[in-house]
KOLBA-901919 format. One record per residue (C-alpha): x, y, z; residue in one letter. Coordinates in steps of 0.05 Angstrom, whole numbers, padded with zeros to 5 digits, always signed. Example, Ala and Ser with C-alpha at 12.3 -4.5 7.8 and 13.67 -1.06 7.14 Angstrom:
+00246-00090+00156A +00273-00021+00143S 
//
This chain:
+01008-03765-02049X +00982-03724-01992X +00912-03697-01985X +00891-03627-01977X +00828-03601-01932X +00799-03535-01914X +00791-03480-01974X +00852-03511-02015X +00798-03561-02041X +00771-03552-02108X +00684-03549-02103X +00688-03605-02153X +00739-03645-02110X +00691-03626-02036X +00631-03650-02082X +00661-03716-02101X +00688-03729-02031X +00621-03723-02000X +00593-03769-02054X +00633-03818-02049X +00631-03820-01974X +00550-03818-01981X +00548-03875-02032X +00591-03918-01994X +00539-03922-01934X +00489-03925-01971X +00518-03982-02020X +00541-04024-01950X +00472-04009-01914X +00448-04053-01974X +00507-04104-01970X +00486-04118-01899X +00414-04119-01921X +00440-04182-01963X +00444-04149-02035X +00482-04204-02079X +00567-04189-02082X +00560-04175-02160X +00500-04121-02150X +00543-04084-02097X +00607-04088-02139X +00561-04063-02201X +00539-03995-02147X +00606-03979-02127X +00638-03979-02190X +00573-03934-02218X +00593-03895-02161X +00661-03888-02177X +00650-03878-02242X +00610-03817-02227X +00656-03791-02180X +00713-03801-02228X +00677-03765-02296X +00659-03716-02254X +00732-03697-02236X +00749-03701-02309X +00688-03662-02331X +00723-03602-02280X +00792-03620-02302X +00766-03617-02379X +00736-03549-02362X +00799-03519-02336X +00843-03537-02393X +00785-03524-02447X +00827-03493-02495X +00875-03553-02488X +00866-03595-02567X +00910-03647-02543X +00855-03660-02481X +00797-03658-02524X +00820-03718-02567X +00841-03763-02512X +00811-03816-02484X +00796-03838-02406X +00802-03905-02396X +00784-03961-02342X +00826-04020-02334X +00834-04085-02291X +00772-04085-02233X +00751-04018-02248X +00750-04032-02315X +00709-04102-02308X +00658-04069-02254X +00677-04111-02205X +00702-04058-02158X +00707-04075-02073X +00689-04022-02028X +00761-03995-02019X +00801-04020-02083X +00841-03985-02123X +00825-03953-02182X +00864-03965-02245X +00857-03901-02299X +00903-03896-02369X +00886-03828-02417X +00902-03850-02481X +00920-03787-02527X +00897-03786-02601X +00967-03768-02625X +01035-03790-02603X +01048-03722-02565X +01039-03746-02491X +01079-03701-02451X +01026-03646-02472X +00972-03676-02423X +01018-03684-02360X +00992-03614-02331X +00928-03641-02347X +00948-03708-02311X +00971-03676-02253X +00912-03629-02231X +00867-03691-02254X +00899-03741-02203X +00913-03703-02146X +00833-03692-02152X +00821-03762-02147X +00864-03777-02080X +00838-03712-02054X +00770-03737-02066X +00783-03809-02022X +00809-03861-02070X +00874-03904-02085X +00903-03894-02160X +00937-03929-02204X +00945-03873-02265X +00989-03873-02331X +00983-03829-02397X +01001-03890-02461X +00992-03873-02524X +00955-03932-02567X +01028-03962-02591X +01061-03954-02517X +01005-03985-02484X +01000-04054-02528X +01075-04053-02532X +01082-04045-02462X +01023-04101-02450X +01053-04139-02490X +01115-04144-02449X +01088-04149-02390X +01041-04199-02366X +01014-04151-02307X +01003-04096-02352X +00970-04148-02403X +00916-04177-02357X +00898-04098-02336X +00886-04073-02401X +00850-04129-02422X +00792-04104-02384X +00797-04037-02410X +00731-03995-02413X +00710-03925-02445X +00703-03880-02390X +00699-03811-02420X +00730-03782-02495X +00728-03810-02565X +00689-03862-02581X +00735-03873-02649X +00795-03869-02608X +00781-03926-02558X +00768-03972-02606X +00829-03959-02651X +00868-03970-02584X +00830-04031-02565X +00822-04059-02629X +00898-04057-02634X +00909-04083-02571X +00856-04150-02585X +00880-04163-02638X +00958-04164-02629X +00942-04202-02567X +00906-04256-02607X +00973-04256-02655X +01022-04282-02592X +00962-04323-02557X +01006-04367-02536X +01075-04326-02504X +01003-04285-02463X +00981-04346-02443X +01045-04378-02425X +01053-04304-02388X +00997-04295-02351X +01002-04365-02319X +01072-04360-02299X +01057-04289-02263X +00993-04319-02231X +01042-04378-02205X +01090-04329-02174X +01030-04295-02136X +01002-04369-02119X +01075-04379-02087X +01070-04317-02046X +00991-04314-02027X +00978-04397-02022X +00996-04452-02078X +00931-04495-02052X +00857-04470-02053X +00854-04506-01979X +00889-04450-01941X +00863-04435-01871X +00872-04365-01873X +00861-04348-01957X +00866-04288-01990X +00803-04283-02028X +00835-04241-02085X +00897-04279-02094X +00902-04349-02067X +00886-04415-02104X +00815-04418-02129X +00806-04346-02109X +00775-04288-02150X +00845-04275-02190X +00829-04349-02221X +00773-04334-02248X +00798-04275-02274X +00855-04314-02299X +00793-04350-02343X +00780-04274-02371X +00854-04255-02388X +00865-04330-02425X +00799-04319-02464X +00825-04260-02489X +00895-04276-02517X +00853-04331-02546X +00791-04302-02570X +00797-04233-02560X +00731-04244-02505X +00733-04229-02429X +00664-04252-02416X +00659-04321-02390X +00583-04328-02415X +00615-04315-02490X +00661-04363-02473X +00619-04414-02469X +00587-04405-02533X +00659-04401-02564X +00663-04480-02536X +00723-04485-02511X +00689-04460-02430X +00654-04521-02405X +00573-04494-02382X +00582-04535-02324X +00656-04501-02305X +00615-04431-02323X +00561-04437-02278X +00605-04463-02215X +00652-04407-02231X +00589-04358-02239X +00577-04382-02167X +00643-04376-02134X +00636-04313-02159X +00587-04284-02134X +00603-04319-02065X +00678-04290-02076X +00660-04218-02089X +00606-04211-02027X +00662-04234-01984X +00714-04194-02003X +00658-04135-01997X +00647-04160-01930X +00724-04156-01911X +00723-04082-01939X +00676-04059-01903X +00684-04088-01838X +00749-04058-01842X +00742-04001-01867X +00803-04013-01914X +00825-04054-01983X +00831-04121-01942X +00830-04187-01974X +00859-04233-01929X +00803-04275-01889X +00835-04286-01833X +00815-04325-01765X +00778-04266-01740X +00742-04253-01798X +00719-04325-01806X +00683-04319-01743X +00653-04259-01750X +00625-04272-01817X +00604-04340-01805X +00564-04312-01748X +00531-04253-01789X +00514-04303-01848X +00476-04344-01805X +00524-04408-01808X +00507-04454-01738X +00536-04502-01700X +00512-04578-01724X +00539-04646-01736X +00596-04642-01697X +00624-04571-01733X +00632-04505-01709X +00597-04447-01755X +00659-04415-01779X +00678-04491-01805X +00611-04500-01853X +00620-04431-01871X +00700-04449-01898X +00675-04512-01921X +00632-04467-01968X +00686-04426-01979X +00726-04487-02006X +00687-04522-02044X +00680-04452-02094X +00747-04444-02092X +00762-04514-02113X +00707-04512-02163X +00749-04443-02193X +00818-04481-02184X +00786-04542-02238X +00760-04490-02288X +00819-04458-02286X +00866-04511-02296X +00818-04542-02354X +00812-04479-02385X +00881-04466-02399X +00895-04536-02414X +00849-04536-02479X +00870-04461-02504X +00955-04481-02488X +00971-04521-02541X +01026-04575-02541X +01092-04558-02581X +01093-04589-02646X +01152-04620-02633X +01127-04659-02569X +01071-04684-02607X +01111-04703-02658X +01161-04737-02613X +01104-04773-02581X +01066-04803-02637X +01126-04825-02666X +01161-04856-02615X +01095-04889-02580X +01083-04966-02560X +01026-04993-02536X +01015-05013-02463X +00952-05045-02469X +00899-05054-02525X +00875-04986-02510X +00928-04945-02486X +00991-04917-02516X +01051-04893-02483X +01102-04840-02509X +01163-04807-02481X +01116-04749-02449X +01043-04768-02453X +01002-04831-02440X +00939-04828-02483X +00877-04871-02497X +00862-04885-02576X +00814-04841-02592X +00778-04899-02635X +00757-04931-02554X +00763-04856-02519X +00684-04850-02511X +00674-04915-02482X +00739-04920-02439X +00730-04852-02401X +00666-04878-02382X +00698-04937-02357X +00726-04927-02277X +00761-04994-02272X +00797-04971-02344X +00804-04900-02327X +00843-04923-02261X +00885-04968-02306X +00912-04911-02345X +00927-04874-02286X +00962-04942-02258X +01003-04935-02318X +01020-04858-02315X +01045-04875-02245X +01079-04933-02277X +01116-04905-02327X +01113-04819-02302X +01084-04794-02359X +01028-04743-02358X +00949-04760-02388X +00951-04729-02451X +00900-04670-02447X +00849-04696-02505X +00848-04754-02456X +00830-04724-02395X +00784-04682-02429X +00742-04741-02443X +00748-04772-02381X +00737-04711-02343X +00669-04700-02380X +00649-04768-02381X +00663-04773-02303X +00635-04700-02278X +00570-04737-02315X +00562-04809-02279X +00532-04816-02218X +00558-04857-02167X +00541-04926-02168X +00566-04984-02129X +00642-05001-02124X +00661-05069-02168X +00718-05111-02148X +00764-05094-02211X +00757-05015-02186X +00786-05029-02123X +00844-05073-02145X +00855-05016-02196X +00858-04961-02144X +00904-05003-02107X +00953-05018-02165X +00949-04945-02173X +00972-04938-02092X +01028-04988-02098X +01093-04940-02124X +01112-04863-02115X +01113-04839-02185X +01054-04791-02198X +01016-04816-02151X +01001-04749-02108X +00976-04709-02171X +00930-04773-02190X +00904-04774-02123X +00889-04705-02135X +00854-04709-02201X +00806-04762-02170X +00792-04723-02118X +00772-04667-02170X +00724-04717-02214X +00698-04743-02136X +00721-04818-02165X +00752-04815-02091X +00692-04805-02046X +00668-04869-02083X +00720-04907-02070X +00728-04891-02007X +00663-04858-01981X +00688-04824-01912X +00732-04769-01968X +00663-04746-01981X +00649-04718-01909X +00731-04699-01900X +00718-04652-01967X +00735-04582-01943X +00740-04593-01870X +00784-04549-01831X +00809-04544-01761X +00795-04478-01730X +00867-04471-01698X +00936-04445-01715X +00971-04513-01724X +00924-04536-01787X +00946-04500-01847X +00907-04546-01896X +00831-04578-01896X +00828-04650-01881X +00824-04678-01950X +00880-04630-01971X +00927-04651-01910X +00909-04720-01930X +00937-04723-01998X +00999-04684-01983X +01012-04731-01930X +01010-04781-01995X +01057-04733-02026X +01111-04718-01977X +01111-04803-01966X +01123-04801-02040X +01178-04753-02027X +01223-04800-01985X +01231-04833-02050X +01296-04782-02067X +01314-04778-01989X +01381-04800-01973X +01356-04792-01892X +01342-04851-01851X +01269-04841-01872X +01285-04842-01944X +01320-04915-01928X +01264-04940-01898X +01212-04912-01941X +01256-04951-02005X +01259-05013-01962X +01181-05026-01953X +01158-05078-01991X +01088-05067-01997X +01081-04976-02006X +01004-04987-02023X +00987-04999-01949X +01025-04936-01932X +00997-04899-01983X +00922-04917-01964X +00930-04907-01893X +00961-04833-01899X +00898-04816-01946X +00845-04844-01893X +00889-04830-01823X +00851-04758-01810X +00785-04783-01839X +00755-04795-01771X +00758-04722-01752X +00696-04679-01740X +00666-04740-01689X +00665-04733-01609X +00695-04796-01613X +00781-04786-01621X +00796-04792-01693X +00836-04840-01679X +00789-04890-01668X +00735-04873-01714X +00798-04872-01771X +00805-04948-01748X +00735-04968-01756X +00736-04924-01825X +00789-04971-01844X +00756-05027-01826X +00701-05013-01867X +00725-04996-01931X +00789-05045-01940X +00745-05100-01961X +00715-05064-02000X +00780-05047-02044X +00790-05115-02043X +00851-05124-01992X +00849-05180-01944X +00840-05187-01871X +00927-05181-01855X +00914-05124-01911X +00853-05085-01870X +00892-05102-01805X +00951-05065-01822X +00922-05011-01846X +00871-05009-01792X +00920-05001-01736X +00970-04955-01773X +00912-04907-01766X +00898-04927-01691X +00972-04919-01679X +00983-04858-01722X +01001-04809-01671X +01040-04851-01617X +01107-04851-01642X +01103-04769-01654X +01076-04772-01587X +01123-04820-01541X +01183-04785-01581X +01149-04707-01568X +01133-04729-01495X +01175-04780-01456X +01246-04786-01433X +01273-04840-01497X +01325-04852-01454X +01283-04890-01405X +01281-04970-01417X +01206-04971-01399X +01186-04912-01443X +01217-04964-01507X +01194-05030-01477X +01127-04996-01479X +01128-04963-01547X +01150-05029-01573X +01097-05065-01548X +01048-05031-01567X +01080-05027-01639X +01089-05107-01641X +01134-05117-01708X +01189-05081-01741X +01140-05080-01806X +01092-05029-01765X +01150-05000-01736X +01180-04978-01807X +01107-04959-01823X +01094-04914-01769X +01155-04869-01785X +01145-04857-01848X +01074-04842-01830X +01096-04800-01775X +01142-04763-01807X +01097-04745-01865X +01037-04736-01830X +01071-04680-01791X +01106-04654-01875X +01035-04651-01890X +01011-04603-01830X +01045-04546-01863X +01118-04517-01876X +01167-04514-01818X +01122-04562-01772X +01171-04621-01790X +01226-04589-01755X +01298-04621-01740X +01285-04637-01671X +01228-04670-01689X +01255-04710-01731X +01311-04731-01694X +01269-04747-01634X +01229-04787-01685X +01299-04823-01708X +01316-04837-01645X +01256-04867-01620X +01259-04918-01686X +01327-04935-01680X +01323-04952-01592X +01259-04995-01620X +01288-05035-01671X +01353-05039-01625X +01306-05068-01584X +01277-05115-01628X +01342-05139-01659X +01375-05155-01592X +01327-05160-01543X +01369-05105-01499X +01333-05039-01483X +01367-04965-01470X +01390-04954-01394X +01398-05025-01374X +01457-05035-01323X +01495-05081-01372X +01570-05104-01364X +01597-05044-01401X +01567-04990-01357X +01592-05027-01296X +01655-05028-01318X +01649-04954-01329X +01627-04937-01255X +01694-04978-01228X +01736-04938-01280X +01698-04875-01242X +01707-04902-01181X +01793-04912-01192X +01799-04847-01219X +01763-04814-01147X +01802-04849-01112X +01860-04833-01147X +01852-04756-01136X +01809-04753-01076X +01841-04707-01025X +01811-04724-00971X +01774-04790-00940X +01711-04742-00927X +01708-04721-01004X +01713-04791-01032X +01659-04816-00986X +01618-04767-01007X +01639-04778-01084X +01626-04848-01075X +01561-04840-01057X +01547-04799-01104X +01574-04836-01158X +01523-04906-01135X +01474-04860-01131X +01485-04839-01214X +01440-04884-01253X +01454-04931-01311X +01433-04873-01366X +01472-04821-01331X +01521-04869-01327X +01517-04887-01397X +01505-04813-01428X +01579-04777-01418X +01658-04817-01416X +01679-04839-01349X +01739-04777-01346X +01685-04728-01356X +01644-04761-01305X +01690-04768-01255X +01716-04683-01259X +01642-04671-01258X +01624-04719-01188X +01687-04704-01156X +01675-04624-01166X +01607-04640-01136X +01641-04678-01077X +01675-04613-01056X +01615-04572-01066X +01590-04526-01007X +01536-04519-00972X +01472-04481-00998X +01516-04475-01060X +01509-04492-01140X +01545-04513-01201X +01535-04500-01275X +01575-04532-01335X +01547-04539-01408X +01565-04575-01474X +01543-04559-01547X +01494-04612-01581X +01515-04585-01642X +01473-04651-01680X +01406-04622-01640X +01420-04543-01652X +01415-04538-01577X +01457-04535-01519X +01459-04577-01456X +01462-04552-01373X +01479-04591-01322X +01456-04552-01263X +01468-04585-01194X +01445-04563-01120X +01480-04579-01058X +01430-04580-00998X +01367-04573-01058X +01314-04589-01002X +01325-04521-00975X +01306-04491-01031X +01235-04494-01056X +01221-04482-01136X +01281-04499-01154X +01264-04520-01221X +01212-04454-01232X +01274-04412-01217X +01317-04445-01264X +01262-04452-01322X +01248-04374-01310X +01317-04360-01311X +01335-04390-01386X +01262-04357-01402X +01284-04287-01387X +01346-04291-01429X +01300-04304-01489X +01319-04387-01489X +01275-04444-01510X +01273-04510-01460X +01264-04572-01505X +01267-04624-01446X +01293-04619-01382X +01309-04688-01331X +01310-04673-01255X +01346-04724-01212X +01354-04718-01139X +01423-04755-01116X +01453-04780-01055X +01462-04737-01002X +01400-04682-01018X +01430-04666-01083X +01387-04637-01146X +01424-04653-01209X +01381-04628-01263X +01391-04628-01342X +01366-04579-01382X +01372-04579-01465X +01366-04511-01496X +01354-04490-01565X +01412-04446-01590X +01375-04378-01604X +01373-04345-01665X +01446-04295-01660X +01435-04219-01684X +01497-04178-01695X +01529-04224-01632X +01476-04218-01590X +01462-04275-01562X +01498-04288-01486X +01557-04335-01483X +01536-04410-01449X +01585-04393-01391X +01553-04323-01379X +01485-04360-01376X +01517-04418-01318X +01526-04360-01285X +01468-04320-01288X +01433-04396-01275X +01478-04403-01203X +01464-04332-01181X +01387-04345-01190X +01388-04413-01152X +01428-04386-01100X +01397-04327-01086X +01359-04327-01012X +01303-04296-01046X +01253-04316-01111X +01293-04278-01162X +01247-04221-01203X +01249-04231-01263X +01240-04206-01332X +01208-04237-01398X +01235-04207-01463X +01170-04185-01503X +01152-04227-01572X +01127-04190-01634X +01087-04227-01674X +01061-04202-01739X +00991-04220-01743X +01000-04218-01826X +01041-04279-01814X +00972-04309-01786X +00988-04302-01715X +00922-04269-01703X +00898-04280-01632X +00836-04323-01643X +00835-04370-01590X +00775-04425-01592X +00817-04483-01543X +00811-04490-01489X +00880-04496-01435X +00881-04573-01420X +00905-04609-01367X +00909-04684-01367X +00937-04737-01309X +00972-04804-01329X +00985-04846-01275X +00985-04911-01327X +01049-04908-01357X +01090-04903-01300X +01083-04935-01225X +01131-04892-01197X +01106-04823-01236X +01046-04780-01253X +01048-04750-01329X +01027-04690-01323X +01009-04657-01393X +00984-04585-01406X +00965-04551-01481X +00956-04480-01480X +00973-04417-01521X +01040-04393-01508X +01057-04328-01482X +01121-04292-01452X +01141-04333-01384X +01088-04385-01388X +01135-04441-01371X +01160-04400-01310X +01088-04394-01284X +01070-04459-01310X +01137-04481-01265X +01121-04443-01196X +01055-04469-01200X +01077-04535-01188X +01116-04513-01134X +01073-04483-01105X +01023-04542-01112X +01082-04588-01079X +01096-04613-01137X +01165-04642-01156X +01183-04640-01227X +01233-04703-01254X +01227-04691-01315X +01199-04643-01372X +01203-04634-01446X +01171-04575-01483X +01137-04570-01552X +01116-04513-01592X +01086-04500-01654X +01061-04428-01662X +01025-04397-01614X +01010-04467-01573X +01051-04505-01529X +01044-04580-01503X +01087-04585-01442X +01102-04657-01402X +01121-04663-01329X +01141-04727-01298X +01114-04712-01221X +01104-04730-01150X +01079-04698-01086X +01138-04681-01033X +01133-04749-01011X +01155-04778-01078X +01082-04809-01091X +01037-04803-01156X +00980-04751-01157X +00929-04799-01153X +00861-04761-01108X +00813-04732-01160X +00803-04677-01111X +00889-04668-01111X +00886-04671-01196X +00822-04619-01198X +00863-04566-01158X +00923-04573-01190X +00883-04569-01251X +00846-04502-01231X +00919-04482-01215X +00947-04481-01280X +00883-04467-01317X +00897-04395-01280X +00971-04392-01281X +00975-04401-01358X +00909-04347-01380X 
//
C-alpha cells in the first residue's frame, strides 16, 4: 500500500509518524546504552501501542455514529500481541465485531489501515468475527499460534473475553491435532531457515533454537493449558524450572540481538549474517583469547542458548504429545525383556519403572539402554528419558569407570540410532565426560564460508552420514558394510575436528586427543593406534585425490605408503567421504567423490598386485608398436613419420595408456603434419565426470610465452570451470596440454558447442598478440550467505618434497571473475612453467595446484625465488 506525504496526511496520521520516528531513537539510544532486549521490546511495543490507539481513537471519531464500531474490539496478536515487538516488525491487528455483521466495519477498516502504513509501520490486518477467527485458527496452525497471543488493545472488555474465552477453550478441546500442528509448521520453517541450532549464519527468529522455539513453548502451553506464560508453566509442572530459566536467558540474549540487527539496519532483519557477527561481537565487547577470534566466543554464546532452547523445546512437547493408545497398547503387550531392567517393544525400549530412579542415575546402565535402542532401533520411551534426563542434567561429573567406557563403545559399534544417541548425550553433556576435548569443541565455529556447522555439530553428522553408507549401494556403501570393526570409525569421526582452535594443525593435536582418551574408554593399544592415526591421516586422501595427478605412479606409491594397510585404507574413505557429507549440503560433490573412488581403487590395485598406475608394462608396449604399424602404414611421407615417430617415443606410459591405439595414432599423425607456429584442438565427453576433456597441442610452443595463461583465460571467458589440467612438452618443442572442463549449467541452449570452443581455444593460442579478454560477471545473492566477509588470508605454499623433478605450488584464495587467468600469467610472467594443475572450489574460495619449474626445467627452490613469486600472486589474486 503506498504512502501519502504533504497536506494529504491526516494531523492524527503526521502526529503518529513523528512519534514513532521520535521513540524509535530514543528507544535505540537506550539499546546501545545496554538496556536488556526484553525492556526495549517492552518500549517499542508501548510505543506502538500508543501510536496505534491513537489512530483508532481518530478513526473511532470519524465514524462516531457508526454502532457496529462502538461494539468492536481491537485486538493484538502474535509479537505485538506478546510485547515482544523488534524495532521494525510487523504489526499484527484483528477488530473483532460484537455481532456477525462484518462487512459493516470495512470503511472503517480501510481509513484505519491506510493510517497505520501512512504513519511508518508493516501490517498484518483482518476483521473475524469471534466464530471465524477460532474456526479459522483452528484450521490453521499459523493463524493458531497468532491468536494465541491475542491482547485487548482498545473496545469491549466483555467482548474480548467471549472471543478469547472461546478460542482457549476450543483449543484445549483438540490439544492434541494443535500440537501435532504447530510442530509440523515449525518443521517446515526449520527446513527452510536451518534444521540444526549450529548454523553459521542463523536466523535468530526462525532457525533451530531460535526465538520461534521458544515461542513454540507458548503456543504448546496453550493448546494444553490454555497458558502462554512460561513462568505459569512451570507451576503447571509439566515446564522443567531448570528448562525455564535457560530459556528465560536465551531470551533475553535472543531478543537484544535481533534488536541489534533492526537497528543496525534500519529494517525487519533477522538473519545474523557474517557481517553482523563481526560487528556485534566487536560492539559487545567480545576479544580475542585462547586461540579464538571475538566473533567466535560471541557465536559460541550464541549457541549454547540456542541449544539450551532446542532441549526445552523438544522436552516440552514430548511430555504434553501423548502416545496413541494403540502404540502403547501394542507395546506393553507385545514386550520381552532384554535385560533384568529393560523391556523392549515393537516401538519403545523402556526401563521398569519399579528400578527407573536408580537406573537413570546409573551412566554405565543408562548407556546400556541406549546400546540396546541402537541394537534393536527402537526409540527411549519418553517416561524413560524423562527420568534419565533429570537425573543426568543433576550429577556432576565425576571420574570415568571402566564399564562406562566399554558401554559407550558397545553403543559405537553398529549404525542403527546411533547419530540421534550421540546427540542426546551431547544434550545431557554425558559426552564431554567421556571424552573431555567435546567440552572445549561445544559451539565452536569457523569464521569462513566453507563451515556450515560448529565443531561438535560437524562432528556428529560426520557420525551420521558414516551411518548413512549403511543403505548405499555406492562403492562407499560396500565398504562401509564390509568393516569389521564400525566402532573405530565411529569414534574417530566424533574426535577428528576436536583439535581445532590450537596454533598447532588440528591434525596433530586430534592425534594426541586420541591418544589420550582411548585408554581411557578402555580400547587397547592396536585400538588407540588406529584411531589415533585415522585422525592424523584424516585429510590426506581428500587431499592427494583434490590435489595431484592420480594418474602418476609416484603420487599412489606415496599415498600408499603413507596409508600402510588396506584396513586404514577402507577407513580413510569412509572417513573422507563423510567428513566432507558433514561440512554441509552440496560440499560432497560428484567429482569429489569420484576422485576419492579413484584414488581407493589405484591404492588397493596397488596393494593387491603390487603394480602401480603408469608403469610401462607389456600391454602398453604392445600398444606403442600397434601405433607405430598403423604410422607407418599411412605415413605419406618419410619426413612425417620421422617426425610421428618421435613423437610417438616421446608419449609417456599414461598417455599411452589413457586413449585406444587408433585414436592415438589419427591424433600423433595429425600432429606430425602440423605447421609451424600452428595449433590443434579436439575434445571428448567424460560423460561419468559431468565434464569434458581438450586436448590442446602447440607446434613450435617455445615461441610462445603464457601459453597455458592464454588457454586457462580463454575457457574462463566463456563462463567454463577447469577441474585439472596436465601440460606435457613433447618431442620436437611440442606443448600437448590436457585440460578437463566441467560441462556448464545449459539455459535455453546457451551454452557454446565443444567444437566452437577448439576453435575459439586455437585462435587465442595463435594469435601474435596476448588476446583481451573478457570475464562473464557472477551474481551472487548474498541471502544465499555469500556475503563478502573475508578474514583469510591468500596463501601460498612451496612443496619441493613430493616430487624431485617438480615444485607444488599451492594457492587458497577467494575466487573472483578471471582469477585463474591472472593466477596463470603470473606464472608466466614469473618464468614459471606449469605441468600440471587441478582446480577446487567450494563457494567463494578456491585451492588451486601447479606442478612447476623455472625455464630451465628445475624446482623453485631459493627462498628469495619462492618469496617473489609469493608477493606475485598475493597481488595478482586481491
Amino acid at each position: 500500500m503506498a504512502s501519502f506525504s504533504g497536506p494529504s496526511l491526516r494531523p492524527a496520521v503526521i502526529q503518529a509518524r513523528e512519534r514513532l520516528k521520535a521513540g524509535r531513537e530514543r528507544i535505540r539510544q537506550h539499546h546501545q546504552s545496554g538496556v536488556a532486549g526484553v525492556q526495549v521490546c517492552t518500549a517499542l511495543t508501548d510505543l506502538v501501542d500508543s501510536v496505534i490507539l491513537s489512530l483508532w481513537q481518530a478513526t473511532v471519531e470519524s465514524y462516531a455514529d457508526d454502532e457496529a464500531l462502538s461494539q468492536a474490539v481491537l485486538v493484538a496478536h502474535g509479537g505485538f500481541g506478546r510485547r515482544d515487538l523488534a524495532p521494525y516488525s510487523d504489526v499484527d491487528l484483528m477488530v473483532v465485531p460484537k455481532t456477525g455483521d462484518s462487512e459493516a466495519l470495512q470503511p472503517v477498516a480501510s481509513q484505519f489501515t491506510r493510517d497505520i502504513v501512512d504513519a511508518g509501520l508493516q501490517l498484518g490486518f483482518t476483521i473475524r468475527t469471534q466464530t471465524e477467527a477460532c474456526r479459522w485458527a483452528w484450521k490453521d496452525a499459523t493463524v493458531f499460534s497468532s491468536l494465541a497471543e491475542s491482547r485487548l488493545l482498545a473496545g469491549s472488555l466483555q467482548t474480548f473475553q467471549r472471543y478469547f474465552h472461546s478460542l482457549r477453550k476450543g483449543s484445549q478441546r483438540r490439544q492434541q491435532r494443535l500440537i501435532q500442528s504447530v510442530d509440523a509448521a515449525r518443521r517446515d520453517e526449520r527446513q527452510k531457515w536451518g534444521e540444526t541450532n549450529y548454523l553459521l549464519r542463523p536466523n535468530v527468529k526462525r532457525s533451530r533454537g531460535a526465538l520461534r522455539d521458544i515461542q513454540l513453548i507458548r503456543w504448546i502451553g496453550f493448546a494444553s493449558y490454555g497458558e502462554t506464560d512460561l513462568a505459569r508453566l512451570v507451576r503447571l509442572g509439566d515446564f522443567p524450572e531448570d528448562d525455564f530459566n535457560r530459556v528465560r536467558a536465551a531470551y533475553s540474549f535472543m531478543l537484544q540481538l535481533r534488536n541489534e540487527l533492526h537497528f543496525a539496519s534500519g529494517k525487519n532483519q533477522d538473519v545474523l549474517d557474517r557481517a553482523s557477527q563481526l560487528d556485534i561481537a566487536r560492539r559487545w565487547g567480545y576479544v580475542d583469547h585462547d586461540n579464538h577470534l571475538p566473533v567466535e566466543w560471541f557465536m559460541k554464546d550464541y549457541f549454547e542458548h540456542s541449544r539450551n532452547v532446542r532441549y526445552a523445546v523438544s522436552h516440552f512437547l514430548a511430555t504434553t504429545r501423548r502416545n496413541p493408545l494403540l502404540t502403547r497398547s501394542a507395546d506393553r503387550m507385545f514386550s520381552k525383556a532384554v535385560d533384568k531392567d529393560i523391556r523392549l517393544g515393537p516401538y519403545h525400549i523402556w526401563v521398569k519403572d519399579r528400578h527407573l530412579q536408580a537406573f537413570a542415575r546409573d551412566l554405565p546402565s543408562v548407556l546400556r539402554l541406549m546400546d540396546y535402542a541402537n541394537r534393536y532401533q527402537r526409540r527411549i520411551a519418553h517416561r524413560t528419558w524423562e527420568e534419565i534426563r533429570n537425573a543426568m542434567m543433576e550429577q556432576p561429573i565425576g571420574p570415568l569407570d571402566v564399564e562406562t567406557g566399554r558401554q559407550f563403545i558397545s553403543l559405537l559399534s553398529r549404525p542403527g540410532r546411533l547419530p540421534s544417541l550421540l546427540r542426546r548425550l551431547h544434550e545431557l553433556r554425558i559426552l564431554e565426560k567421556l571424552i573431555p576435548a567435546m567440552h572445549r569443541a561445544r559451539g565452536m565455529l569457523e569464521f569462513n564460508q566453507y563451515h556450515k556447522y560448529t565443531v561438535d555439530a560437524h562432528s556428529i553428522r560426520a557420525v551420521e552420514a558414516a551411518t548413512r553408507f549403511d543403505q548405499d549401494e555406492s562403492l562407499a556403501g560396500e565398504v562401509y558394510r564390509g568393516l569389521k570393526d564400525k566402532r573405530l570409525l565411529h569414534l574417530a569421526l566424533l574426535m577428528h575436528d576436536l583439535g581445532k582452535g590450537y596454533e598447532e594443525e588440528h591434525s596433530q593435536v586430534g592425534y594426541r586427543i586420541a591418544l589420550e582418551t582411548c585408554p581411557r574408554l578402555g580400547l587397547d593399544q592396536d585400538a588407540t593406534e588406529t584411531v589415533a592415526k585415522l585422525i592424523l591421516l584424516h585429510l590426506t586422501m581428500n587431499n592427494t585425490s583434490s590435489q595431484h595427478d592420480l594418474s602418476d605412479p609416484e603420487i599412489v606409491s606415496r599415498f600408499a605408503a603413507t596409508v600402510g594397510s588396506m584396513r586404514m585404507l577402507d577407513l580413510l574413505l569412509i572417513h573422507s567421504m563423510a567428513d566432507m557429507k558433514a561440512v554441509g549440503p552440496g560440499v560432497l560433490t560428484d567429482w569429489k567423490r569420484r576422485l576419492l573412488e579413484e584414488l581407493y581403487v589405484r591404492t588397493r590395485q596397488y596393494f593387491d598386485s603390487g603394480h602401480l598406475p603408469g608403469e610401462m608394462d607389456e600391454a602398453t608396449q604392445t600398444k606403442r608398436e600397434e601405433i607405430r604399424h598403423r604410422l607407418r602404414a599411412t605415413a605419406g611421407s618419410e619426413a612425417v613419420l620421422q617426425r610421428s615417430e618421435t613423437l610417438l617415443a616421446s608419449l609417456s606410459a599414461l598417455m599411452l595408456q589413457r586413449r585406444d591405439a587408433d585414436t592415438l595414432a589419427q591424433q600423433v599423425s595429425a600432429v606430425a603434419q602440423l605447421d609451424e607456429h600452428s595449433s590443434l584442438c579436439w575434445c571428448r565427453s567424460l560423460d561419468e565426470q559431468e565434464a569434458t576433456e581438450y586436448t590442446l597441442v602447440r607446434a613450435e610452443q617455445s615461441a610462445i610465452r603464457g601459453l597455458f595463461a592464454r588457454a586457462a583465460g580463454t575457457f574462463t571467458a566463456q563462463g567454463l570451470g577447469i577441474l585439472r589440467a596436465e601440460v606435457a612438452t613433447l618431442q620436437p618443442d611440442i606443448a600437448w596440454d590436457t585440460f578437463v572442463i566441467k560441462n556448464p549449467t545449459t539455459v535455453e541452449g546457451q551454452a557454446q558447442q565443444p567444437q566452437v570452443i577448439c576453435n575459439t581455444l586455437c585462435q587465442a593460442i595463435d594469435s601474435e598478440h596476448t588476446p583481451k579478454l573478457n570475464f562473464p560477471r557472477v551474481w551472487k545473492s548474498t541471502a544465499a550467505g555469500q556475503e563478502a566477509v573475508m578474514l583469510l588470508p591468500t596463501r601460498v605454499t612451496f612443496d619441493n618434497e613430493t616430487f624431485d623433478k617438480y615444485t607444488v605450488l599451492s594457492l587458497f584464495a577467494y575466487d573472483r571473475p578471471g582469477l585463474l587467468y591472472s593466477i596463470a600469467q603470473t606464472l608466466s610472467d614469473e618464468s614459471l612453467l606449469v605441468h600440471f594443475a587441478k582446480i577446487s572450489t567450494h563457494l567463494d574460495q578456491v585451492m588451486d595446484i601447479f606442478y612447476v619449474t623455472d625455464r630451465e626445467g628445475q624446482q623453485v627452490t631459493s627462498q628469495a625465488r619462492q618469496d617473489a613469486v609469493r608477493a606475485a600472486l598475493i597481488e595478482a589474486a586481491a
